[in-house]
N, C-alpha and C positions, 0 to 999 in steps of 0.2 A: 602689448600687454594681452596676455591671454585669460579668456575666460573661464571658470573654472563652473562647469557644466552640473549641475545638481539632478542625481539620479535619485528619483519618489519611487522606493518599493514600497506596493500596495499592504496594506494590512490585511495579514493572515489572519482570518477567520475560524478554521478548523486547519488539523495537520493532521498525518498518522506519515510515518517515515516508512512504512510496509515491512520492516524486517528491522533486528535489533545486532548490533556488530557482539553483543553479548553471547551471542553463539560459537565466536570463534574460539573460544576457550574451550571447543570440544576438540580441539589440537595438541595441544597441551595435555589435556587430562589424556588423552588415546597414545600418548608418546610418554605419560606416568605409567598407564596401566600397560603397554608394554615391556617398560624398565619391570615393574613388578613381577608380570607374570616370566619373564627373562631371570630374574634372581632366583623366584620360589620355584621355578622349572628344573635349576639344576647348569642354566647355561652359562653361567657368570656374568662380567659387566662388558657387555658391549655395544656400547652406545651409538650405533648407526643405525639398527634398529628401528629405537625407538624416535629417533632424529628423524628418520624417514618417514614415519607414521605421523609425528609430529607436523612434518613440511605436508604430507599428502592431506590430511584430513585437513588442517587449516587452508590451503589452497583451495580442493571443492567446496568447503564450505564458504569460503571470501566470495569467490564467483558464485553462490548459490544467494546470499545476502546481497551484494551488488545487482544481481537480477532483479529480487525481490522489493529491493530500495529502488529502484527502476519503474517497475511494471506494477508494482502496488501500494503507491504510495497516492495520496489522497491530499490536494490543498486547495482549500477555497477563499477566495478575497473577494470584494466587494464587487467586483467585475469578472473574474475567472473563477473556474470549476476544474481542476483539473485532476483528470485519473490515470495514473500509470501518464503513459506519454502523449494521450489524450487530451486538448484543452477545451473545454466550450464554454462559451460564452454567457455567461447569467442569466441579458438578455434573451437567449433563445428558450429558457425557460417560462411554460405559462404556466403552469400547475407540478406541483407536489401530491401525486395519490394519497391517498392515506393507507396506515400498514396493514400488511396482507395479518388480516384475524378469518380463525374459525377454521373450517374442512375445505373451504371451496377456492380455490387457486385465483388469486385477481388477473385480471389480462393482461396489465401489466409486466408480470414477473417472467414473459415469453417473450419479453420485446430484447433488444441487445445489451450487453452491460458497454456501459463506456470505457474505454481503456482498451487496447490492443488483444485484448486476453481474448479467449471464446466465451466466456461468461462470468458473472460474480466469482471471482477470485475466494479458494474455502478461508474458512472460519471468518467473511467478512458476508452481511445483511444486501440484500439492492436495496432501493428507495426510485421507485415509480417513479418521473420523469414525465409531463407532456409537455412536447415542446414544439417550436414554429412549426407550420405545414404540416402539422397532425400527425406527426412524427410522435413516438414514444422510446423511453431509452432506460435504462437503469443505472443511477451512481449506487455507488456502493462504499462501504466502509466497517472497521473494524466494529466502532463505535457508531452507527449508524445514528441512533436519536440522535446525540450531540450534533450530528453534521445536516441531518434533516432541521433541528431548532435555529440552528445558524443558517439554514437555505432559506427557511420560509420566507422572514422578515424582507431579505433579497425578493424574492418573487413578488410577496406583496406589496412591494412600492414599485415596483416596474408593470405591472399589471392592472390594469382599471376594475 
């Protein structure tokens, strides 16, 4: 008789999926506005055109979304932090900076961001990070308050 093995996924805390598959409909619409500009041009109906236009834009854009759901995506659980293909550990977190206000740059915001990238990935905030061995690091996120209010609590029970 065999045992039937019980797999605990952790509860998700915060998410952001980094890229929305809602983009590939610029495939579609770039193999419309072919067919268009093809009729109102004078060329008549020939539909390989715009079929190709269709396949190429929806191809780089699928492998541009796939990257992005890859390498920017954000999830935290009661125990992990993970950015892009980056995972650390909660524990290794002792402090949450608070956020960069005013003219004068925190030290902080110099230190590395988490995740593979060279730095805070655009259009998404960092959130200062100190962590074991005086280490400093920057998570980051779309939505950054949300994922900063959902870290504290984390930090603050793990830390005296």
């Amino acid at each position: 008789m065999s045992e039937q093995v019980n797999k605990v996924t952790p509860e998700v805390l915060f998410y952001e999926n980094g890229a929305s598959w809602g983009w590939l409909l610029l495939g579609p619409f770039a193999g419309v506005g072919m067919a268009i500009l093809q009729k109102t041009g004078g060329y008549g109906h020939d539909l390989w055109i715009p079929l190709v236009f269709l396949l190429l834009v929806s191809g780089f854009v699928a492998i541009q979304i796939k990257a992005a759901r890859i390498h920017t995506s954000v999830e935290l659980t009661a125990h992990t932090l993970r950015q892009g293909a980056e995972t650390l550990q909660v524990d290794e977190i002792v402090a949450i900076y608070p956020e960069a206000s005013g003219s004068e740059v925190p030290k902080w915001q110099s230190a590395r961001a988490l995740g593979e990238l060279t730095g805070v990935p655009r259009g998404r905030t960092g959130i200062g990070l100190q962590l074991t061995g005086k280490r400093s690091a920057q998570a980051w996120a779309r939505k950054h308050r949300r994922l900063r209010e959902a870290l504290e609590p984390l930090v603050a029970e793990r830390t005296p």
